[in-house]
CHARMM-style PDB file with segment names, atoms N, HN, CA, C and O in Angstrom:
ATOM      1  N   UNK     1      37.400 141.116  51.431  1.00  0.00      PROA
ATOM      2  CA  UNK     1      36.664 142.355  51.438  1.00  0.00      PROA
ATOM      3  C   UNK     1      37.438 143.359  52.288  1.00  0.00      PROA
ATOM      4  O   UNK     1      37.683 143.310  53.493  1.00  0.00      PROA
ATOM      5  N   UNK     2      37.813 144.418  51.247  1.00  0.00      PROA
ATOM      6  HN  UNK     2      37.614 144.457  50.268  1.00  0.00      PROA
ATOM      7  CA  UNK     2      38.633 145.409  52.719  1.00  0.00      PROA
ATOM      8  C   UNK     2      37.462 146.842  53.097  1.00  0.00      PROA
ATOM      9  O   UNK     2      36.613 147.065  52.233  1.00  0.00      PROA
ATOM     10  N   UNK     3      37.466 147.472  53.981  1.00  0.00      PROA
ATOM     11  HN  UNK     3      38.155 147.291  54.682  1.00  0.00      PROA
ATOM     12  CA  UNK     3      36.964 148.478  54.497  1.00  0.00      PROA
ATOM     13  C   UNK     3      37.747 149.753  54.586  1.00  0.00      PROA
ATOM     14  O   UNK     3      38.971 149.880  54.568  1.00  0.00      PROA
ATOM     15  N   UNK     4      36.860 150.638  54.682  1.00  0.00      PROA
ATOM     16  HN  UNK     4      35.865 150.535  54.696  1.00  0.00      PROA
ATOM     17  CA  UNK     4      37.765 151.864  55.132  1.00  0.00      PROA
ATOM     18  C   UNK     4      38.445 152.287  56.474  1.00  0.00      PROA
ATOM     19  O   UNK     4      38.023 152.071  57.610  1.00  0.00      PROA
ATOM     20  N   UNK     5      39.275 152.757  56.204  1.00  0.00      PROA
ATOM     21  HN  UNK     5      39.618 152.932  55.281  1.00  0.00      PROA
ATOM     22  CA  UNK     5      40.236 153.119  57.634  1.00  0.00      PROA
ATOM     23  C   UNK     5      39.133 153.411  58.259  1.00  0.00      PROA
ATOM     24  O   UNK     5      38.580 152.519  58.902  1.00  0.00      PROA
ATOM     25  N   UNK     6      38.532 154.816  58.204  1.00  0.00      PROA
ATOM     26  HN  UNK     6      38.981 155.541  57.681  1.00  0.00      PROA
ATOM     27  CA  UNK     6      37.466 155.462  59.215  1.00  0.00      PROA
ATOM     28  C   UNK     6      35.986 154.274  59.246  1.00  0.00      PROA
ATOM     29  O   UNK     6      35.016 154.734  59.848  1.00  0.00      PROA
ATOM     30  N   UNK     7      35.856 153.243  58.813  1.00  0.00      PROA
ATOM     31  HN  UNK     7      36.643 152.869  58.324  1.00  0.00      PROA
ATOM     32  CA  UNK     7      34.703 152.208  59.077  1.00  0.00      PROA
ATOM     33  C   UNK     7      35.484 151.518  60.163  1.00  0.00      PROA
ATOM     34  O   UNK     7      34.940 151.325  61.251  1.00  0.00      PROA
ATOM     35  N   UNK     8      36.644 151.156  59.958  1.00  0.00      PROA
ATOM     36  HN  UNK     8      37.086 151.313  59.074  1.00  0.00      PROA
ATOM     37  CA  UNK     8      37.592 150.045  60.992  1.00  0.00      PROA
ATOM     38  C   UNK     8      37.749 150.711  62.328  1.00  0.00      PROA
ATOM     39  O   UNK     8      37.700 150.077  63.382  1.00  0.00      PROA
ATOM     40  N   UNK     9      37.975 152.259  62.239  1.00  0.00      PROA
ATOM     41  HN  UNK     9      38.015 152.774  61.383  1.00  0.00      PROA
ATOM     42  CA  UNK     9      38.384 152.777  63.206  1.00  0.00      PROA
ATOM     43  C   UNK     9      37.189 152.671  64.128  1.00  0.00      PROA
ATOM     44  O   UNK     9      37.369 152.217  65.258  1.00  0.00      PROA
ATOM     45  N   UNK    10      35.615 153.170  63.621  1.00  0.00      PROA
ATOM     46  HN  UNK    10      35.469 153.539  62.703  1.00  0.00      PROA
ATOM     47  CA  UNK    10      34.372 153.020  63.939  1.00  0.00      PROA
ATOM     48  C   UNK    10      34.038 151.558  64.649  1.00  0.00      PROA
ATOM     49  O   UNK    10      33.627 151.538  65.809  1.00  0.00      PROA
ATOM     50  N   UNK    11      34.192 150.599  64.057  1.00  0.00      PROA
ATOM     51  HN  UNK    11      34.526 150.615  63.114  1.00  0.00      PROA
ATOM     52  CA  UNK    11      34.145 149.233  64.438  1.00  0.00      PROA
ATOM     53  C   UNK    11      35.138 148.879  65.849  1.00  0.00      PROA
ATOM     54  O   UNK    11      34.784 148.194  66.809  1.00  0.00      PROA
ATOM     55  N   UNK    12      36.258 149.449  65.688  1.00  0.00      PROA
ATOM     56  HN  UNK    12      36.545 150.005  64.908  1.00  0.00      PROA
ATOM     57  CA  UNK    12      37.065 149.079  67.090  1.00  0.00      PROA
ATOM     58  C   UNK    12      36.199 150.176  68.031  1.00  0.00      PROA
ATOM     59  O   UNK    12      35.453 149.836  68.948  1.00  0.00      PROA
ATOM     60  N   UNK    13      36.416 151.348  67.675  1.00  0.00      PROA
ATOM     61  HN  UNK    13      37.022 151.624  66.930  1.00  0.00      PROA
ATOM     62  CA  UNK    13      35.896 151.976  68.872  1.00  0.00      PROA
ATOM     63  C   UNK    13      34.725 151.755  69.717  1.00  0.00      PROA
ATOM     64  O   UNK    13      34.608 152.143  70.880  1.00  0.00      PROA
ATOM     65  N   UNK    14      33.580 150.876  68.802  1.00  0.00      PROA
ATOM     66  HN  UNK    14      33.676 150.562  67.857  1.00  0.00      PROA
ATOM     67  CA  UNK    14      32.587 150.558  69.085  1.00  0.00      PROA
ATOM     68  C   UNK    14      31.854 149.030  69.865  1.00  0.00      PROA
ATOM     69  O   UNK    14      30.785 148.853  70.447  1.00  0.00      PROA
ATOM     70  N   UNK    15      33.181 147.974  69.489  1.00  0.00      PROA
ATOM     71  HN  UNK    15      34.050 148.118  69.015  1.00  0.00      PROA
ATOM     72  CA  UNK    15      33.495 147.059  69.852  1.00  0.00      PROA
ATOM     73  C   UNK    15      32.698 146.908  71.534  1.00  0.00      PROA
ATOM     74  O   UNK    15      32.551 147.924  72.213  1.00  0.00      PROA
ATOM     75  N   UNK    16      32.278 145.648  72.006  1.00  0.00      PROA
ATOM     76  HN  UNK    16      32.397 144.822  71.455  1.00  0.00      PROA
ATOM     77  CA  UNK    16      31.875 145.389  73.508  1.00  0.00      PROA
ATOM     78  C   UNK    16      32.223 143.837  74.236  1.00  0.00      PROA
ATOM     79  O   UNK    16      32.338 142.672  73.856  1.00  0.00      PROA
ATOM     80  N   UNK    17      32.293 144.447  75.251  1.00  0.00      PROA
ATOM     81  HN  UNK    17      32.200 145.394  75.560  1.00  0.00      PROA
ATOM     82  CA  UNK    17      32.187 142.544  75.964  1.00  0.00      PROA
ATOM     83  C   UNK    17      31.181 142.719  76.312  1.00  0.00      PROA
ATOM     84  O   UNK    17      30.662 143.825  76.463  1.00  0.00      PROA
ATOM     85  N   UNK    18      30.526 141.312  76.580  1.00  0.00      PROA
ATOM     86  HN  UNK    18      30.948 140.413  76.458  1.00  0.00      PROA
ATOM     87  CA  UNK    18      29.404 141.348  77.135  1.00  0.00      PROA
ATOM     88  C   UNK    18      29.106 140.126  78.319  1.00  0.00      PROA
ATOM     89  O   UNK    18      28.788 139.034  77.847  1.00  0.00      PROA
ATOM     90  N   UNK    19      29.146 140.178  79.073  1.00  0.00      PROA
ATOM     91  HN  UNK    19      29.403 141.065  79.457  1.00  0.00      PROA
ATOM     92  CA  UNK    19      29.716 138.886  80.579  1.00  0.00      PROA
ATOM     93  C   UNK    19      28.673 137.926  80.175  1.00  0.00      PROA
ATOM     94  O   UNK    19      27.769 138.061  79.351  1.00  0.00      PROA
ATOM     95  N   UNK    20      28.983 136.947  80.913  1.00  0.00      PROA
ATOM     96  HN  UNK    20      29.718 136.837  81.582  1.00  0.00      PROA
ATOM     97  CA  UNK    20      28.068 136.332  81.060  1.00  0.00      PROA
ATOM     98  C   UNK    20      27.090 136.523  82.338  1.00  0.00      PROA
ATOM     99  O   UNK    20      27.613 136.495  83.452  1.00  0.00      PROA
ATOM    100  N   UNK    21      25.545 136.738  82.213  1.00  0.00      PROA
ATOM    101  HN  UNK    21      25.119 136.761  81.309  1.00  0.00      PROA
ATOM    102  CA  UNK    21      24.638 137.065  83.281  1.00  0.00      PROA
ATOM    103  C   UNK    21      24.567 136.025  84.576  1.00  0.00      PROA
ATOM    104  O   UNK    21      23.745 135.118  84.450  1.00  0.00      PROA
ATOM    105  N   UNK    22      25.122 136.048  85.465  1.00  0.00      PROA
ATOM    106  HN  UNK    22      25.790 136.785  85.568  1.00  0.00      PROA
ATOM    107  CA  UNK    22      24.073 135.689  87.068  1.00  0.00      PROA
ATOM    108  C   UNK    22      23.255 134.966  87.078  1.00  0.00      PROA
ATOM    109  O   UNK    22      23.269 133.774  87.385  1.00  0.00      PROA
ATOM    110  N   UNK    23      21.911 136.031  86.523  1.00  0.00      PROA
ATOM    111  HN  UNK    23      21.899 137.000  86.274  1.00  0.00      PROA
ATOM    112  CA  UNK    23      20.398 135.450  86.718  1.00  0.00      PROA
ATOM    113  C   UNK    23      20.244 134.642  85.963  1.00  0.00      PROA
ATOM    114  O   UNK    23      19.247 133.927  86.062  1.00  0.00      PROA
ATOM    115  N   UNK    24      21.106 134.464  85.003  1.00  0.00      PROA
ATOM    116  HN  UNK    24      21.916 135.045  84.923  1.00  0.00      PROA
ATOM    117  CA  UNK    24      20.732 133.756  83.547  1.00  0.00      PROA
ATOM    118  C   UNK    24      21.500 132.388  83.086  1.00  0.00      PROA
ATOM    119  O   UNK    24      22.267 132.437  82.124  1.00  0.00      PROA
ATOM    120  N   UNK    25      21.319 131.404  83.655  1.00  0.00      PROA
ATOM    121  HN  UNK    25      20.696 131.364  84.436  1.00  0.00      PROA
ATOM    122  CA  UNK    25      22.315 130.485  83.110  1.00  0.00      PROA
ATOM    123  C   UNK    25      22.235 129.771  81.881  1.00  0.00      PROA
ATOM    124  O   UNK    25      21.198 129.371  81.351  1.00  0.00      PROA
ATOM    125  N   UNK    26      23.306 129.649  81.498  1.00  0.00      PROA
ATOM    126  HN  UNK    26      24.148 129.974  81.929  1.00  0.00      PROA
ATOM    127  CA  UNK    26      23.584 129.394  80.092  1.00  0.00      PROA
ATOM    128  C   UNK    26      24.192 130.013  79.152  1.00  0.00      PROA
ATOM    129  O   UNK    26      24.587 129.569  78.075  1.00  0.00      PROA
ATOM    130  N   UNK    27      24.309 131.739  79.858  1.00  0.00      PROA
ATOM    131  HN  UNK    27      23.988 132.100  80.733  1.00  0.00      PROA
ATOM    132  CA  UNK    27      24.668 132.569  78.732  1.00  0.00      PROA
ATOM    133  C   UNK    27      26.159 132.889  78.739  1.00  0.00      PROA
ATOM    134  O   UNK    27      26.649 133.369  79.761  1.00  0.00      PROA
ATOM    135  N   UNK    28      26.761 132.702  77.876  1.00  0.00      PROA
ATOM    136  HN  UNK    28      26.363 132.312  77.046  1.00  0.00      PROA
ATOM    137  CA  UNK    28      28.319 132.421  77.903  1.00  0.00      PROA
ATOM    138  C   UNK    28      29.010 134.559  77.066  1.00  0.00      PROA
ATOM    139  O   UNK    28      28.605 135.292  76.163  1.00  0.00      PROA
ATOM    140  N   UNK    29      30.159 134.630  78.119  1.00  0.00      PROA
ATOM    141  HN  UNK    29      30.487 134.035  78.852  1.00  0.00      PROA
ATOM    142  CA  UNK    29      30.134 135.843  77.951  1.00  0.00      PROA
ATOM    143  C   UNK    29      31.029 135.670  76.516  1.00  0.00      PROA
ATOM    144  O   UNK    29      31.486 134.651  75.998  1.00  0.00      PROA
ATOM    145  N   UNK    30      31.090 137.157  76.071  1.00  0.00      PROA
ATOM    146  HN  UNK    30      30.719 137.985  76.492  1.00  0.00      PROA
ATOM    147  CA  UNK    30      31.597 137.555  74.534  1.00  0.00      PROA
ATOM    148  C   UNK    30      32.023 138.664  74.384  1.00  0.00      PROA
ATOM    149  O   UNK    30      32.154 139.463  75.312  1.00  0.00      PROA
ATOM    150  N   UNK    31      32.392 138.962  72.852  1.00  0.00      PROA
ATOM    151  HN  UNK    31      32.286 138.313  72.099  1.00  0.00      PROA
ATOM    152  CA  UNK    31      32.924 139.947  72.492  1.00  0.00      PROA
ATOM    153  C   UNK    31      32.379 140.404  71.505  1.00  0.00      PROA
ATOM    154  O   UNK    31      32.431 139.483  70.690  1.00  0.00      PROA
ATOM    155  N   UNK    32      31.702 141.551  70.879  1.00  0.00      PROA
ATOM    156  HN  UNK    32      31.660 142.300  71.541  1.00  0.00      PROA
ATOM    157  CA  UNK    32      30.903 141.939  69.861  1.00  0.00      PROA
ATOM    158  C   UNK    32      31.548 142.979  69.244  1.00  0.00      PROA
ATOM    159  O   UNK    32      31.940 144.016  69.780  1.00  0.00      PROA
ATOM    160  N   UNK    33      31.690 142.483  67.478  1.00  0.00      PROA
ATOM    161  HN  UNK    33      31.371 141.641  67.044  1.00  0.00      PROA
ATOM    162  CA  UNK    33      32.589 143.700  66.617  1.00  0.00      PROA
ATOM    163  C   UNK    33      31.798 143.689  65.709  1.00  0.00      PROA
ATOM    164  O   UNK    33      31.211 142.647  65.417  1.00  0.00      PROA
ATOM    165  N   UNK    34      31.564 144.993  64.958  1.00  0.00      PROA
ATOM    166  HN  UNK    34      32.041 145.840  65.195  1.00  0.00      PROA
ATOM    167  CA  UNK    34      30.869 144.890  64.054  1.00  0.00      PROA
ATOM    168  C   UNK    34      29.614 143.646  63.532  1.00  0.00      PROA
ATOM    169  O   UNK    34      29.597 142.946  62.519  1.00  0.00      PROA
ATOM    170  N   UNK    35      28.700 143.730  64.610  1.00  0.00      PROA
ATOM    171  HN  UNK    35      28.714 144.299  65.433  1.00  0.00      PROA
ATOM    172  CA  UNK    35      27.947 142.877  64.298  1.00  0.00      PROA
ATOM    173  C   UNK    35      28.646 141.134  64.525  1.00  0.00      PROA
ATOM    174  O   UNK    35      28.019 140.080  64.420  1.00  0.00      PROA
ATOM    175  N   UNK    36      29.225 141.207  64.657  1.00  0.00      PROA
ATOM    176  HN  UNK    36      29.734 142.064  64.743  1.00  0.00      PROA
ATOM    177  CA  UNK    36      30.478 139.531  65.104  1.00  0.00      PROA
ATOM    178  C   UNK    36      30.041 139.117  66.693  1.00  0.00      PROA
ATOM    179  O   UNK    36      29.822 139.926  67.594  1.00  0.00      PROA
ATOM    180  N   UNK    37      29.998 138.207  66.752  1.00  0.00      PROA
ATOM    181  HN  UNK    37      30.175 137.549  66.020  1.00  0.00      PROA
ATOM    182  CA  UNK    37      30.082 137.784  68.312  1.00  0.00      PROA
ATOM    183  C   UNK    37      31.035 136.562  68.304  1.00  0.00      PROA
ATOM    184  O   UNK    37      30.924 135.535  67.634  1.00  0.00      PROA
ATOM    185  N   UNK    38      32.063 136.922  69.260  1.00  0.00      PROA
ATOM    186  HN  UNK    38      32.154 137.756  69.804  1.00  0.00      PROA
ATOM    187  CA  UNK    38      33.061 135.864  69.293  1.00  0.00      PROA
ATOM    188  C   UNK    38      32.799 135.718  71.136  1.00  0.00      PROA
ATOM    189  O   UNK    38      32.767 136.621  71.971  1.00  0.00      PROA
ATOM    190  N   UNK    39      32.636 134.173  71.326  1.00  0.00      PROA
ATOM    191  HN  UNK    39      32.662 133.438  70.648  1.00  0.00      PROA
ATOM    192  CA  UNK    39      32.345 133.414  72.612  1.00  0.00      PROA
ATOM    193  C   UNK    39      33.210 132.929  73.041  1.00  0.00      PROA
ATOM    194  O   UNK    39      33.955 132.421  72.203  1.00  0.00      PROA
ATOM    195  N   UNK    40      33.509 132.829  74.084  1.00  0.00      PROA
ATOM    196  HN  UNK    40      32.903 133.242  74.765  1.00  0.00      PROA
ATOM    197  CA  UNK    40      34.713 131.944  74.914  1.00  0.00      PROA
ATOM    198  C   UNK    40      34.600 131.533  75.713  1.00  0.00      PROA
ATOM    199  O   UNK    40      34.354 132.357  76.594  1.00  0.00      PROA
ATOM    200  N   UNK    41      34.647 129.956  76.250  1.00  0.00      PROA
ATOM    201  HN  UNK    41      34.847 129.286  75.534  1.00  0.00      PROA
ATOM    202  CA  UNK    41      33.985 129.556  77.557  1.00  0.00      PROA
ATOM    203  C   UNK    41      34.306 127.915  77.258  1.00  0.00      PROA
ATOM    204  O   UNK    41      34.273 127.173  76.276  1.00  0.00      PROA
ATOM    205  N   UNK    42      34.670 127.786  78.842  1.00  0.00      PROA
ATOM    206  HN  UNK    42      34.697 128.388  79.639  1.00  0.00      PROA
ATOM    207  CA  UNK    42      35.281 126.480  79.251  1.00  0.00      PROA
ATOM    208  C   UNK    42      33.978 125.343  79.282  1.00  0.00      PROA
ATOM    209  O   UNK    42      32.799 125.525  79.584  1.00  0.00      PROA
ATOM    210  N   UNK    43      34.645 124.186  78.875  1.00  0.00      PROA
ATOM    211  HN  UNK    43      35.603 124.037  78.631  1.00  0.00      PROA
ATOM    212  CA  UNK    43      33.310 122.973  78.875  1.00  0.00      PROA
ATOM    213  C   UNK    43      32.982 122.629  80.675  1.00  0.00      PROA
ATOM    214  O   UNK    43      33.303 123.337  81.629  1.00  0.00      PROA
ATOM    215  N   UNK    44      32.491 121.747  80.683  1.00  0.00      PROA
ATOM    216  HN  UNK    44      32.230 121.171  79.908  1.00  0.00      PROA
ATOM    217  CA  UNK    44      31.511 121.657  81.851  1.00  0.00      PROA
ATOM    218  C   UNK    44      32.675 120.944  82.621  1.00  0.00      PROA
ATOM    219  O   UNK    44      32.462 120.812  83.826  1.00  0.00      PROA
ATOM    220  N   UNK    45      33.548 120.590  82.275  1.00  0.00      PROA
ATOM    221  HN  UNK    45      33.721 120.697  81.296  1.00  0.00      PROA
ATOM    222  CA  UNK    45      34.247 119.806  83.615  1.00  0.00      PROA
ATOM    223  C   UNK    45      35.635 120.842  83.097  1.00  0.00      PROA
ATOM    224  O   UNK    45      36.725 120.296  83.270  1.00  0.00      PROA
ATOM    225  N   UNK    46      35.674 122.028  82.588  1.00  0.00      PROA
ATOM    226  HN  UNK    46      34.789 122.472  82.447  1.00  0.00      PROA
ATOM    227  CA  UNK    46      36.303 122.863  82.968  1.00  0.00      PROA
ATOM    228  C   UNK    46      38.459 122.520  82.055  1.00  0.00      PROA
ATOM    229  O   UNK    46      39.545 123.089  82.172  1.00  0.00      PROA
ATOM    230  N   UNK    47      37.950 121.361  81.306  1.00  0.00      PROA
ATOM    231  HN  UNK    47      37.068 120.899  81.211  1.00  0.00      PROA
ATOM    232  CA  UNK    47      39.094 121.069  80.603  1.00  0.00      PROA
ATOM    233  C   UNK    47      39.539 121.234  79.432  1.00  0.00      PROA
ATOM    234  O   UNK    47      40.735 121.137  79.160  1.00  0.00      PROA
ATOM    235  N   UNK    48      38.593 121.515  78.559  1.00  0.00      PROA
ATOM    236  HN  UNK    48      37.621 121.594  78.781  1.00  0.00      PROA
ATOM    237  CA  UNK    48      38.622 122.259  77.409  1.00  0.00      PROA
ATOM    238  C   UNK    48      38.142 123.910  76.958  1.00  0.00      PROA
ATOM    239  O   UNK    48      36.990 124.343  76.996  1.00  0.00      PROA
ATOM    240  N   UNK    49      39.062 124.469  76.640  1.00  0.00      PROA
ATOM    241  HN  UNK    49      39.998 124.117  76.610  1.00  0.00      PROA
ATOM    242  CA  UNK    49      38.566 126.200  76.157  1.00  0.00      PROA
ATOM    243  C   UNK    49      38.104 125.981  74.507  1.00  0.00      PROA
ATOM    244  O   UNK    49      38.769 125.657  73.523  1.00  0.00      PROA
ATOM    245  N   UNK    50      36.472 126.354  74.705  1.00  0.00      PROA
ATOM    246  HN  UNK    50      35.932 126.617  75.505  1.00  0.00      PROA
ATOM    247  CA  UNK    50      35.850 126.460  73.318  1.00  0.00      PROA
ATOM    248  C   UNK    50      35.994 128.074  72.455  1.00  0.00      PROA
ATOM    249  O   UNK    50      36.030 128.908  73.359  1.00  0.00      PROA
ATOM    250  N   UNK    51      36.053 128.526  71.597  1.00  0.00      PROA
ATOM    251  HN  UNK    51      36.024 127.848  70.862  1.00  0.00      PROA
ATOM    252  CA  UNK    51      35.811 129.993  71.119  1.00  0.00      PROA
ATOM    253  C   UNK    51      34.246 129.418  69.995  1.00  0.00      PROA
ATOM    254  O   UNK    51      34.081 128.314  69.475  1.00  0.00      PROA
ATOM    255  N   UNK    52      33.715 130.129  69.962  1.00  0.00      PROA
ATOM    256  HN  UNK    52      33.849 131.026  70.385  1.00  0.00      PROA
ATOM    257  CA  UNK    52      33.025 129.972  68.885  1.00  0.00      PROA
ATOM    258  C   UNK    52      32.497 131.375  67.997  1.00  0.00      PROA
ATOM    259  O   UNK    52      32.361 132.293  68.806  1.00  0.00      PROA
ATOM    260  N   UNK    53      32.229 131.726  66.886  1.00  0.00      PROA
ATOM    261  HN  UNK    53      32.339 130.981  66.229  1.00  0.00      PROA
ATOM    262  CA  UNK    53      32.146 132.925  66.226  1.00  0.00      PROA
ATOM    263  C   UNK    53      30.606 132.738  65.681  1.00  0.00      PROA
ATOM    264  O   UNK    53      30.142 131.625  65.434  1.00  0.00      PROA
ATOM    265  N   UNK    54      29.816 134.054  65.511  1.00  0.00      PROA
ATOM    266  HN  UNK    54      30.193 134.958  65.712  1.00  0.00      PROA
ATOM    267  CA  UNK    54      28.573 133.573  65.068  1.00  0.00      PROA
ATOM    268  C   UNK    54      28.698 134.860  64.034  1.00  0.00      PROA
ATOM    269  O   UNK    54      29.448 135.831  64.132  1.00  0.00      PROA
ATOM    270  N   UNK    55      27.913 134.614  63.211  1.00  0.00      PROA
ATOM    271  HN  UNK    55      27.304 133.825  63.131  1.00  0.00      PROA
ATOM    272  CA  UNK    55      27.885 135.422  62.327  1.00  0.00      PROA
ATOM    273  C   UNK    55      26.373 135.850  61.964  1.00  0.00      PROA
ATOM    274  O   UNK    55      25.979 135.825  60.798  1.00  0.00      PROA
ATOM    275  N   UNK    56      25.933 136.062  62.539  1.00  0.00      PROA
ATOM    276  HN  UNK    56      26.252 136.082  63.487  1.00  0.00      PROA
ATOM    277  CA  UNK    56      24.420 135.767  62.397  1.00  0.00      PROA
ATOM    278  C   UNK    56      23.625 136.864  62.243  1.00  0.00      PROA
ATOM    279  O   UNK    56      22.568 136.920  61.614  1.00  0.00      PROA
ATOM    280  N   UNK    57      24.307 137.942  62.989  1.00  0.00      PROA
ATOM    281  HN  UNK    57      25.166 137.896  63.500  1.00  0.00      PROA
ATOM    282  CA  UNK    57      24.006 139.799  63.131  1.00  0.00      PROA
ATOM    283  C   UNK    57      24.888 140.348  62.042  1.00  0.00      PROA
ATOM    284  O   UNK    57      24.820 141.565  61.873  1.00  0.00      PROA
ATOM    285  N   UNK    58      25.739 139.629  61.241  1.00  0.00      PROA
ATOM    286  HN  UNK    58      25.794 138.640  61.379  1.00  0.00      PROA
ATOM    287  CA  UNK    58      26.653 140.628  60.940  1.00  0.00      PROA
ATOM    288  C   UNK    58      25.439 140.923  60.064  1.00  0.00      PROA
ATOM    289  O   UNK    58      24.578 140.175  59.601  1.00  0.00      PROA
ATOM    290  N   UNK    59      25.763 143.151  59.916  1.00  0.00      PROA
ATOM    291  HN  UNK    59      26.463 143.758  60.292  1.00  0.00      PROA
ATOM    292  CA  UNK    59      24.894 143.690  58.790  1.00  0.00      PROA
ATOM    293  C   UNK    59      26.197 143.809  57.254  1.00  0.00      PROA
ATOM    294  O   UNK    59      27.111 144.579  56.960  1.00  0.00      PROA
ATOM    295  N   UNK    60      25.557 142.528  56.614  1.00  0.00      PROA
ATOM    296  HN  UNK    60      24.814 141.903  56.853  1.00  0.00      PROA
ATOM    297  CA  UNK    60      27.099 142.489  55.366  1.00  0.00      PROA
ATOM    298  C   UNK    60      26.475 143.892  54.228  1.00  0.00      PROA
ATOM    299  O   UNK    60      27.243 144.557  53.533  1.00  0.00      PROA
ATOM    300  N   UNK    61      25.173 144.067  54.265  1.00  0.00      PROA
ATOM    301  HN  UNK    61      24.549 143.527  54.830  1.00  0.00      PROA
ATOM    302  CA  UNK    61      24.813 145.134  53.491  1.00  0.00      PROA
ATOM    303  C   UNK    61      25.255 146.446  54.356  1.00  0.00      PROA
ATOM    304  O   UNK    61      25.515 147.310  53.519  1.00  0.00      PROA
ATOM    305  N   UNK    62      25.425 146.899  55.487  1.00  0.00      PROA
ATOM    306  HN  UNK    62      25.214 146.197  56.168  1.00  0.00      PROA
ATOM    307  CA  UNK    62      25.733 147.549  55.933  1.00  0.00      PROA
ATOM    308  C   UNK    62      27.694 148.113  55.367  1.00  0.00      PROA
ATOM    309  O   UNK    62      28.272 149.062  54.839  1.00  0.00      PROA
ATOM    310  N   UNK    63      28.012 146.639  55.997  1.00  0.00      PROA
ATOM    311  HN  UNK    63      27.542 145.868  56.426  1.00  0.00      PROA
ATOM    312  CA  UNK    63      29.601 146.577  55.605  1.00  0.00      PROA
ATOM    313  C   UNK    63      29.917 147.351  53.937  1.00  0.00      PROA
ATOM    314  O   UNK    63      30.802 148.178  53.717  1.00  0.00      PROA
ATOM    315  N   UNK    64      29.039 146.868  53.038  1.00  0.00      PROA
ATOM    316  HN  UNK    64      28.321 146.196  53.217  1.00  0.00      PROA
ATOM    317  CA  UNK    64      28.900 146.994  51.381  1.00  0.00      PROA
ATOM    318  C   UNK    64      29.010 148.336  51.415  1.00  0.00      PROA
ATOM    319  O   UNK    64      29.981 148.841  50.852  1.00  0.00      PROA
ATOM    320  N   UNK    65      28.056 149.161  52.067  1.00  0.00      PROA
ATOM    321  HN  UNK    65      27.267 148.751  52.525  1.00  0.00      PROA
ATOM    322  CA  UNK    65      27.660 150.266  51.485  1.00  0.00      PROA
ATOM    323  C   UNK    65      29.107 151.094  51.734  1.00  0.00      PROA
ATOM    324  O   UNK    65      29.317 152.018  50.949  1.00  0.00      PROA
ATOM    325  N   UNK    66      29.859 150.896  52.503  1.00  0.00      PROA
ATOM    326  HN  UNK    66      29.689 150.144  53.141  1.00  0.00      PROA
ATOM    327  CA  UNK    66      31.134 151.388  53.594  1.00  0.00      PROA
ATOM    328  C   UNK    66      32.480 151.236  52.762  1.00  0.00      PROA
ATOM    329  O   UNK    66      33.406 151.912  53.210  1.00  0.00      PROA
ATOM    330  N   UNK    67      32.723 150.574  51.782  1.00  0.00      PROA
ATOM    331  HN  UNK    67      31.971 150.025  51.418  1.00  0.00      PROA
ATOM    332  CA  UNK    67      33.486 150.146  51.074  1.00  0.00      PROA
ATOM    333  C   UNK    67      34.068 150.969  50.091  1.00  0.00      PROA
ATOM    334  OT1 UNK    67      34.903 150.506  49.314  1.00  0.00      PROA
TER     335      UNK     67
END
């Protein structure tokens, strides 16, 4: 599926990290693109780096209409 320059350009510019919270344990920080959340975070004894991608927000009807 390709997009338009000015949707891509929109999508980077709009792009966020988002930490992981303090008060909140459990919540593993990220990166949010266009509806994407890509996670990154070390296992519990700190020896393996996981990424994981969720796709769960993406708006794909959104993406459609943009095309």
């Amino acid at each position: 599926m390709r997009i338009s320059a000015r949707l891509r350009h929109r999508f980077h510019l709009t792009a966020r990290f988002w930490p992981a919270r303090r008060n909140e344990p459990g919540t593993l920080p990220a990166l949010q693109m266009a509806g994407v959340f890509v996670f990154a975070y070390l296992d519990r004894d700190g020896a393996t780096l996981h990424i994981s991608v969720d796709l769960d927000t993406v708006g794909w009807d959104h993406l459609r209409d943009h095309l």
